[in-house]
Structure formats: C-alpha cells, structure tokens
C-alpha positions, 0 to 999 in steps of 0.5 A: 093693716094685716094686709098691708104687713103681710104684702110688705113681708112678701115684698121684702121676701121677694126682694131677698130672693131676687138678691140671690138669684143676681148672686151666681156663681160660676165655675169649670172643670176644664180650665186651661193652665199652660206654663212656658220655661224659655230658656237659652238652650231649650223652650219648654211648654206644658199644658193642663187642661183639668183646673177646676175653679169656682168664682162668686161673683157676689164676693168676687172670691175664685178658687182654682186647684189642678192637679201637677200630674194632669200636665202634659209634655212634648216629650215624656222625659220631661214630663217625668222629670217635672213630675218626679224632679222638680215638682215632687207631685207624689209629695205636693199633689195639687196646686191651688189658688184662693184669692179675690177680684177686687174690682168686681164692681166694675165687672159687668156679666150682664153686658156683652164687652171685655173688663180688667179685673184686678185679683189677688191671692194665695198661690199654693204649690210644692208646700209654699204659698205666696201671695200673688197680684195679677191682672185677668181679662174677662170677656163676656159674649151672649152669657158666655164668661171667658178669664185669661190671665197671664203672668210670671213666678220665680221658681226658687220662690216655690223652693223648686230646685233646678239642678245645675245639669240642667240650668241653662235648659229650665228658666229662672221664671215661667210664665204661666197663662191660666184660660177658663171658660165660666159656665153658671154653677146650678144648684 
C-alpha cells in the first residue's frame, strides 16, 4: 500500500513538474517598433529597435516597455523635436504596454505555421493610458517565434499636441508596427 502512495505522489509530482516545463515564457531585448506619421506635406518614420517584451504563453499576458528616446529619426531635428516637443521624454520617459492574448488556445508554438491572435490592453504613453485591441500575426518556424502587429492611434487621445506650425507635417494618426523576434525566457 505504501508503495502504491509513494508512486502515485511521484506520478502526481512528475505531472506538475511536466505542466510547468509546457509553461514558458518568452521574451526579447531588441523588439522592433516603428511609427509612421503620413501626412500631406511631409511622411515621417522613426524606429526603435530596444523594446524589451515578456509573453507568458501559459496566461497569454505580454508586457512591452521602450524607452521614447531610443527612437531614431532620418534627421535629427525631428528626432529633437519628437523628443523635447511633443513627446516630453524628460517627463514620460517610457511607454508601455500590459495586455493579454485571448486567443492563446489557438496559438499552437508547438507547430510550424502562422496563427492570428487576438491582444488586448493598456497602452501607456505621455501620462495616459488607453485601452487598445489589435490583431498580431505570429509566425512560428523550426522553434523560432516572431509577433508582427501593425495598428493606428490618434495622437490627441495621447494628449500630444501637434502645434499649428507644424500641422500639416505631423498626421492626426500614426501607424505603429511593433516587430519581435521571441527567444524562450531560461530561468
């Protein structure tokens, strides 16, 4: 009887040490976040190639944060005025986002092939936060994770304030691509 118990406790114990293992998280360092600004007069693109982003494929929780400075310009004067004008990056250093996939189910990490997932959450940026809802396309290929999702926010529903001086070179909405490349988070 006592080794009966003892080998159903190692089985249950193997089984919870087997769930967590199925459990990962990935991440990176160097996730790619572009932002476009077309508009009539003047078509602008910044890059930031430092968002850091953490997914738990368990919960599907992912969290991103980048810092507004690491955004490099074409020119510097824009990138000094994104930085000191618009963006106030001394003040609201970082934006961030903290959200969930909620869809997991249907992502499948385990297999080769491409999968929607749906995410939701708080984007937080120049001291407001704003619920969002986008579409990623995750791409999955010999274990390597890749997340693409492209979408658009309206700059005044971030209190940025485009003076008049300069409004018929700075869009209303930019449109945002957010571009990770997920490596399994080792403990």
């Amino acid at each position: 009887m006592k080794m009966m118990i003892r080998k159903t406790l190692l089985l249950g114990i193997l089984f919870l040490i087997s769930g967590q293992l199925i459990s990962q998280k990935y991440y990176t360092r160097d996730g790619k976040v572009v932002f476009e600004s077309d508009a009539p007069i003047e078509h602008i693109v910044a890059e930031n190639n430092k968002a850091i982003c953490v997914w738990d494929t368990e919960s599907g929780a992912i969290e991103m944060a980048i810092l507004i400075k690491s955004f490099k310009f074409e020119k510097a004067l824009m990138e000094e005025h994104f930085n000191e004008n618009y963006m106030e990056s001394e003040e609201f250093p970082k934006a961030k986002f903290k959200g969930l996939i909620r869809n997991m189910s249907s992502v499948h990490l385990g297999d080769d092939g491409a999968y929607t997932a749906e995410v939701e959450g708080e984007l937080s940026m120049h001291g407001v936060t704003r619920t969002v809802v986008v579409d990623a396309n995750i791409s999955v290929e010999n274990g390597k994770v890749q997340c693409i999702a492209i979408f658009e926010i309206a700059v005044d529903d971030y209190d940025i304030k485009i003076p008049s001086i300069v409004r018929d070179k700075i869009a209303e909405t930019v449109k945002i691509t957010v571009d990770l490349d997920l490596n399994i988070l080792n403990k």
